[in-house]
One Martini backbone bead per residue (centre of mass of N, CA, C, O) as a GRO file, in nm:
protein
  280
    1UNK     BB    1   1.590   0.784  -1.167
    2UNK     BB    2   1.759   0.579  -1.345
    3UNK     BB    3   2.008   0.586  -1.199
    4UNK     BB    4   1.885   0.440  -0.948
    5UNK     BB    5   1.789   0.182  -1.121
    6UNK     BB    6   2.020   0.107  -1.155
    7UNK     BB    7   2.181   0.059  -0.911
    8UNK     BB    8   2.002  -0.161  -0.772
    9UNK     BB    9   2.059  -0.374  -1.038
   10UNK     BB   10   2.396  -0.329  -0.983
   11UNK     BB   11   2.467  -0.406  -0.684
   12UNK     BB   12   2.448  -0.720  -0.687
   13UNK     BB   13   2.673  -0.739  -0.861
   14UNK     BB   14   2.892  -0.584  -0.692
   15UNK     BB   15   2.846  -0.808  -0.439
   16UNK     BB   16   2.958  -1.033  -0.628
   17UNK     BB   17   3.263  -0.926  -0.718
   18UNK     BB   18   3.370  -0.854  -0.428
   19UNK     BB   19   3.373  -1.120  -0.347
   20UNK     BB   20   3.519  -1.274  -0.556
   21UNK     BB   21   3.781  -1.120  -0.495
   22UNK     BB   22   3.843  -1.192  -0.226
   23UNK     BB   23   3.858  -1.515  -0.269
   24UNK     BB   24   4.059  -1.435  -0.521
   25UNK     BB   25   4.302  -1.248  -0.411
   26UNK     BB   26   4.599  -1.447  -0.383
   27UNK     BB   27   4.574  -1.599  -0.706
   28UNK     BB   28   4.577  -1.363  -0.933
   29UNK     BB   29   4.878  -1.362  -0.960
   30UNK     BB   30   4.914  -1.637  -1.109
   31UNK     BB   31   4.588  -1.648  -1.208
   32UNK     BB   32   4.397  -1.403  -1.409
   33UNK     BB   33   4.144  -1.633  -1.467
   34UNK     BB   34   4.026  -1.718  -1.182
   35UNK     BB   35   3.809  -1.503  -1.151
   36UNK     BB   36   3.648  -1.549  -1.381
   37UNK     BB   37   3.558  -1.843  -1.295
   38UNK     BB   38   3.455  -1.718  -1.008
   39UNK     BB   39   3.213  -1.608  -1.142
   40UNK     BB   40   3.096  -1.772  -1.311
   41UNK     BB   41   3.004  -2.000  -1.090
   42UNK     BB   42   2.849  -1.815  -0.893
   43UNK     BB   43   2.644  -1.750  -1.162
   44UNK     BB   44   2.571  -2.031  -1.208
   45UNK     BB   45   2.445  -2.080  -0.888
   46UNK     BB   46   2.241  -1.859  -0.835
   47UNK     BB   47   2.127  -1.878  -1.060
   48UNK     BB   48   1.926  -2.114  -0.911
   49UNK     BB   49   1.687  -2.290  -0.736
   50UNK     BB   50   1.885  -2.396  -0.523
   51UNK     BB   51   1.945  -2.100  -0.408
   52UNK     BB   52   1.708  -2.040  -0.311
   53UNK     BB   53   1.672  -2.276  -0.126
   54UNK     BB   54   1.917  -2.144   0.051
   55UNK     BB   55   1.764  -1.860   0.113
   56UNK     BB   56   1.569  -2.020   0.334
   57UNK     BB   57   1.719  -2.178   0.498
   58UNK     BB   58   1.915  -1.948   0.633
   59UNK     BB   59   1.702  -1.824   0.739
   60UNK     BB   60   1.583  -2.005   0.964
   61UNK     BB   61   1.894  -2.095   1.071
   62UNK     BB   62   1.933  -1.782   1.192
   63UNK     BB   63   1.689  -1.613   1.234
   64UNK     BB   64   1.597  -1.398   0.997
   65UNK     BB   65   1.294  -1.296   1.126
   66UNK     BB   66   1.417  -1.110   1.343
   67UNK     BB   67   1.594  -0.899   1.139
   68UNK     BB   68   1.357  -0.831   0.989
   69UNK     BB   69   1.164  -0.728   1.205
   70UNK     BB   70   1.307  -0.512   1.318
   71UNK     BB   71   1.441  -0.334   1.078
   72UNK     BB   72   1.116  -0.288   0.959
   73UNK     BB   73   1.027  -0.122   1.226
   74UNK     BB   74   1.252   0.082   1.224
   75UNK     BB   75   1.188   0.208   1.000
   76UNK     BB   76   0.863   0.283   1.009
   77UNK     BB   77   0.933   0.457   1.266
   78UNK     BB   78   1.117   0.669   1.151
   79UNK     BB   79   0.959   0.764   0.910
   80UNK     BB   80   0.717   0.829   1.100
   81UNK     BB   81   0.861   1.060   1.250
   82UNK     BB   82   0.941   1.223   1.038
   83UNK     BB   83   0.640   1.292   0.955
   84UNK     BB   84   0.550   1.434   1.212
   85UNK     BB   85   0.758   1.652   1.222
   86UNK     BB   86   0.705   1.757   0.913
   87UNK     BB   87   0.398   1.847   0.968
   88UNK     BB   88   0.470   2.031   1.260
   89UNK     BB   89   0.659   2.224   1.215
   90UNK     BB   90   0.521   2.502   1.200
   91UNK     BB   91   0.456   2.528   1.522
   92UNK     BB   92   0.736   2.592   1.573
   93UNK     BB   93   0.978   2.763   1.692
   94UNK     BB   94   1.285   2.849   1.623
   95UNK     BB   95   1.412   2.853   1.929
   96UNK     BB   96   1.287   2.519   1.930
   97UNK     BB   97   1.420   2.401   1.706
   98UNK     BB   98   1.712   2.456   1.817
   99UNK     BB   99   1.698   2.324   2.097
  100UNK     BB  100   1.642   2.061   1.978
  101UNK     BB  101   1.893   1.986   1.801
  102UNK     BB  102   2.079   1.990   2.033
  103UNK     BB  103   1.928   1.762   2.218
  104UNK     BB  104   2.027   1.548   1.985
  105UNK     BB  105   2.296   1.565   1.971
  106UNK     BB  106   2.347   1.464   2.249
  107UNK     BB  107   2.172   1.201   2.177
  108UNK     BB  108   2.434   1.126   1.963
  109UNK     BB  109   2.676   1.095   2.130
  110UNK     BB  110   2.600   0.856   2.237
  111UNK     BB  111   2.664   0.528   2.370
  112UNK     BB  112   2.526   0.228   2.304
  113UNK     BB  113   2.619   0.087   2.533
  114UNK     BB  114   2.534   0.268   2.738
  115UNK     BB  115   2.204   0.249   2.673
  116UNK     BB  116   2.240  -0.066   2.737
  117UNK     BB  117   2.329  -0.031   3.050
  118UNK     BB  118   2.113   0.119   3.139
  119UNK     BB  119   1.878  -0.055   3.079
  120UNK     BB  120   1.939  -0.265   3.242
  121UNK     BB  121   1.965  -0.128   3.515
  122UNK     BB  122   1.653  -0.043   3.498
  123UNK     BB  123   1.540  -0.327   3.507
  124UNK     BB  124   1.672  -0.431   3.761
  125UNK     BB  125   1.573  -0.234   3.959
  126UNK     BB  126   1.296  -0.243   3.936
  127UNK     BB  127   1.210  -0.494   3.967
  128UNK     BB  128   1.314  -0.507   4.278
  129UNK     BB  129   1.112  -0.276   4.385
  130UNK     BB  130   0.818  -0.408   4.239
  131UNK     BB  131   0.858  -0.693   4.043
  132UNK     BB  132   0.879  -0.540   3.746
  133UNK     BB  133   0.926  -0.697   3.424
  134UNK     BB  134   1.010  -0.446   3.185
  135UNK     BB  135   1.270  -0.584   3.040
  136UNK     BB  136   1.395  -0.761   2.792
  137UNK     BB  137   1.733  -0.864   2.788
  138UNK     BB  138   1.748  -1.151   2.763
  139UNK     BB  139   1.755  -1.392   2.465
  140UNK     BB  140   1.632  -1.613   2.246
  141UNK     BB  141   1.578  -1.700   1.923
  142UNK     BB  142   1.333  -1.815   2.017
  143UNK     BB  143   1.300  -1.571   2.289
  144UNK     BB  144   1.324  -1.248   2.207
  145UNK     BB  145   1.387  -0.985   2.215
  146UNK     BB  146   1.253  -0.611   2.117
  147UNK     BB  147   1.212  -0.332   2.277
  148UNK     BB  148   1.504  -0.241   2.318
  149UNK     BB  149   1.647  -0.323   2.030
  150UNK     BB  150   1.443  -0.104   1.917
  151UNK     BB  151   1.516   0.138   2.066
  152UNK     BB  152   1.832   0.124   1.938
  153UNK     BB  153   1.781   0.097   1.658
  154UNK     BB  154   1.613   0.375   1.614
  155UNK     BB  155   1.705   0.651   1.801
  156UNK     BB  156   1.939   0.747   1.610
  157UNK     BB  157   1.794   0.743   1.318
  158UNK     BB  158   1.605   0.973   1.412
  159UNK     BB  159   1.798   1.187   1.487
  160UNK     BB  160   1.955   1.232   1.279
  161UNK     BB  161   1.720   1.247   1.049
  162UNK     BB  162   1.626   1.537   1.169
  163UNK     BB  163   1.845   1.668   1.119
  164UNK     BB  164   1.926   1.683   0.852
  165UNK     BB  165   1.634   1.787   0.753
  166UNK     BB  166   1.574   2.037   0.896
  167UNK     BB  167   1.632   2.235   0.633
  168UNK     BB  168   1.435   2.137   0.436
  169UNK     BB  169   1.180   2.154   0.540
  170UNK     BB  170   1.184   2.477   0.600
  171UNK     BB  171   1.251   2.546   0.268
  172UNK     BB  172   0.954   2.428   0.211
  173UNK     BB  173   0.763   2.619   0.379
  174UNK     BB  174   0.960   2.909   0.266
  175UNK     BB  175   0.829   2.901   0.023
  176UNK     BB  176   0.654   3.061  -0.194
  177UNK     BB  177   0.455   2.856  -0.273
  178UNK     BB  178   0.344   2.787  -0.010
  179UNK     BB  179   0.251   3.025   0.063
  180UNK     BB  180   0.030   3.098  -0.142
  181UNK     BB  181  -0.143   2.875  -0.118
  182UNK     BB  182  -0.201   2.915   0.163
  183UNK     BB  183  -0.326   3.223   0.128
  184UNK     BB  184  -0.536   3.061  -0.068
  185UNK     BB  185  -0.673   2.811   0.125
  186UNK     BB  186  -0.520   2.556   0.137
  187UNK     BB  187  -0.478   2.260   0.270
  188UNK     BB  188  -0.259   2.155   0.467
  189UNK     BB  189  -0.266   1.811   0.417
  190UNK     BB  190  -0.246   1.885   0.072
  191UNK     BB  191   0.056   2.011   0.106
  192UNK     BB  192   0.186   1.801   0.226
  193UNK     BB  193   0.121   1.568  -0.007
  194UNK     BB  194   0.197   1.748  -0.261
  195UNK     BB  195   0.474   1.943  -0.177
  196UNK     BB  196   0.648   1.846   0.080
  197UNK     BB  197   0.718   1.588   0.021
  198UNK     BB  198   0.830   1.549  -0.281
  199UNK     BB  199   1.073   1.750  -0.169
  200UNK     BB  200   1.184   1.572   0.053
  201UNK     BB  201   1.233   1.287  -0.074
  202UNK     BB  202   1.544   1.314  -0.212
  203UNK     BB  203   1.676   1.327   0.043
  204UNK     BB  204   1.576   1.102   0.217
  205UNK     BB  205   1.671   0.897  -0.051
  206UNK     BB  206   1.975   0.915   0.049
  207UNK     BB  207   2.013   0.891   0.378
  208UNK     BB  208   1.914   0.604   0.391
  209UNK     BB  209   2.154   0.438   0.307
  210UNK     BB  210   2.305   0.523   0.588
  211UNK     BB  211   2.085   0.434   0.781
  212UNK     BB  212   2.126   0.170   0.724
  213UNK     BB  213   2.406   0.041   0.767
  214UNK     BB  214   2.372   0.121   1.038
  215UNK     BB  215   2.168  -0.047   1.126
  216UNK     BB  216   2.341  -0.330   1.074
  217UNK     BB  217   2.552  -0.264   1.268
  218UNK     BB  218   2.397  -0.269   1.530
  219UNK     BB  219   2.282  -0.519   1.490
  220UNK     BB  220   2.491  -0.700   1.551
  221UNK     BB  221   2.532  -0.624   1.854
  222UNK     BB  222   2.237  -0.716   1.937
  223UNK     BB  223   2.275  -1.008   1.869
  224UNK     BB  224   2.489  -1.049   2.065
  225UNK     BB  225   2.405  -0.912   2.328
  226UNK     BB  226   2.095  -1.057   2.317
  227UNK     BB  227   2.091  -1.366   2.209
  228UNK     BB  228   1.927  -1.385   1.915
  229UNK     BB  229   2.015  -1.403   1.672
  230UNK     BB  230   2.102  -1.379   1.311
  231UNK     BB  231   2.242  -1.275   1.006
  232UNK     BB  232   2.471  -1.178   1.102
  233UNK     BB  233   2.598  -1.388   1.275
  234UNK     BB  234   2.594  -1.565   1.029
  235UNK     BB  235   2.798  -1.392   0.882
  236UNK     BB  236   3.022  -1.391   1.116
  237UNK     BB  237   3.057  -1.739   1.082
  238UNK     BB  238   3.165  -1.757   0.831
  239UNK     BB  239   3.467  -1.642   0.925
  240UNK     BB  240   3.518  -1.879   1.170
  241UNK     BB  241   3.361  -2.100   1.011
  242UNK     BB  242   3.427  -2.339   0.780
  243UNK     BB  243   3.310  -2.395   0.466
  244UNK     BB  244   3.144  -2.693   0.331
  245UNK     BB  245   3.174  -2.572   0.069
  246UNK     BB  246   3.308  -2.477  -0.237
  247UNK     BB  247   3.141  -2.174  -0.241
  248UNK     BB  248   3.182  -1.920   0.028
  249UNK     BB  249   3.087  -1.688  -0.199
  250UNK     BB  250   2.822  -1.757  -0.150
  251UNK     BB  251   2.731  -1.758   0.157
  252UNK     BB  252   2.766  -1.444   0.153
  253UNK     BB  253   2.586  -1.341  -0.032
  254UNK     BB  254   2.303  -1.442   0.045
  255UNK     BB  255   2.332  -1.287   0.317
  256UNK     BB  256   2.353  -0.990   0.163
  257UNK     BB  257   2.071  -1.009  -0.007
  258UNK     BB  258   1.906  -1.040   0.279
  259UNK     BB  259   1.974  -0.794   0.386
  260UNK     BB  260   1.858  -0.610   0.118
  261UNK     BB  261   1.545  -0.650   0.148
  262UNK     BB  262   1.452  -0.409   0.286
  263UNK     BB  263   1.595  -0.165   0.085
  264UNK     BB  264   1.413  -0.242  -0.126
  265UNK     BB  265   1.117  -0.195   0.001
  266UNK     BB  266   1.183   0.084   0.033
  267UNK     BB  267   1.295   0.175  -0.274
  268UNK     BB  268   0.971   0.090  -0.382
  269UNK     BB  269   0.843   0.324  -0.188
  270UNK     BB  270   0.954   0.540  -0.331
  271UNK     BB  271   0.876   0.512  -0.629
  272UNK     BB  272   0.559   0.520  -0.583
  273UNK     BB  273   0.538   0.800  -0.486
  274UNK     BB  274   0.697   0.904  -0.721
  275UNK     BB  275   0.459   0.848  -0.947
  276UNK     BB  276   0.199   0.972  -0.808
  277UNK     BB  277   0.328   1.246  -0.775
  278UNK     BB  278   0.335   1.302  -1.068
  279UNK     BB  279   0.029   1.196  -1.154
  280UNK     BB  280  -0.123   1.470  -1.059
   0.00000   0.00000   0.00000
């Protein structure tokens, strides 16, 4: 529990010594004084409020509000997924499982491209046949696409993690705790939020790490896909188009911590699950 909340307070530390590093790796071999002072201007840029005004600029100039709500959108399906399958998961027979999870593997091995060539073409038949336009398949900052970019979003964290957790669910339904529990007449659903949770909560909470960075890779592919402008984008073209400004090592921090901030509120709703399940 400590070593996390150390993490979480000191990643964004460590995504600015990175960034400074790297901007001024070129020039350290001549001064190794140059790294220290551009972390120091950094430090002192940040802390002030003028910082926060320009990550709130940056929101809006970049439509950061289409990546924010895409992003936690998907965490919620994916989350929520993975509770429904969780909850029914005994009532699955083991030879339902091992088939399930083939055909999860299968549809993990598909390329995103594939599926977002597949969505369109299927967009573009309905439409000739019905003239029902069913997917929104190209959009605009202002009018962005949402739903088949949020299904594009979701359904691989949804399978990866399904994946994965199915064994720690399997292990927690067949320990002798839940077993005697249950034989003692305690409800389902009581089992579930007291017993269930609590234990698969820490393995949950380790691969969702990955499973948001990869989120971010694909979110970049969608906003440029679907012409929808994002925080990815933005920070896509800071390497492309020369900063105006003097320290262009704050301006890619910006886009990083505002990126981190969905992954921020979802580590602080893991911390709350896990304060209330100890304090019972």
């Amino acid at each position: 529990m400590i070593k996390q909340s150390i993490s979480l307070i000191t990643l964004p530390i460590g995504i600015i010594l990175l960034v400074c590093l790297s901007y001024s790796l070129p020039l350290t071999m001549k001064d190794t004084g140059l790294l220290v002072d551009t972390i120091k201007e950094t430090f002192a840029q940040i802390f002030t409020y003028r910082y926060l005004s320009e990550l709130v600029i940056i929101y809006h100039q970049t439509n950061g509000e289409y990546t924010f709500k895409l992003i936690s959108a998907s965490l919620v399906i994916t989350l929520v997924s993975l509770m429904l399958y969780s909850y029914y998961f005994p009532k699955f027979k083991n030879k339902t499982i091992t088939k399930f999870i083939r055909y999860l593997e299968d549809i993990e091995n598909l390329p995103v491209l594939g599926i977002v060539f597949f969505i369109h073409w299927l967009s573009v038949v309905i439409y000739k046949e019905t003239s029902i336009y069913l997917f929104k398949t190209v959009g605009t900052p202002r009018e962005p696409a949402i739903v088949v970019p949020l299904i594009i979003l979701s359904i691989f964290p949804i399978v990866f993690l399904i994946k994965y957790m199915t064994p720690y669910i399997k292990d927690v339904y067949q320990s002798n705790y839940f077993v005697f529990a249950k034989s003692l007449g305690y409800p389902k659903y009581k089992l579930f939020f007291s017993y269930v949770i609590p234990n698969v909560l820490p393995f949950l909470e380790n691969i969702m790490k990955f499973i948001y960075l990869e989120m971010i890779t694909v979110m970049l592919f969608i906003e440029i896909q679907f012409n929808t402008g994002g925080l990815l984008t933005g920070l896509r073209d800071t390497q492309l188009i020369p900063s105006n400004t003097t320290s262009p090592q704050v301006t890619v921090i910006n886009y990083l911590i505002l990126l981190l901030i969905p992954y921020f509120l979802m580590s602080i709703l893991f911390k709350i699950i896990k304060f209330f399940n100890s304090n019972k």
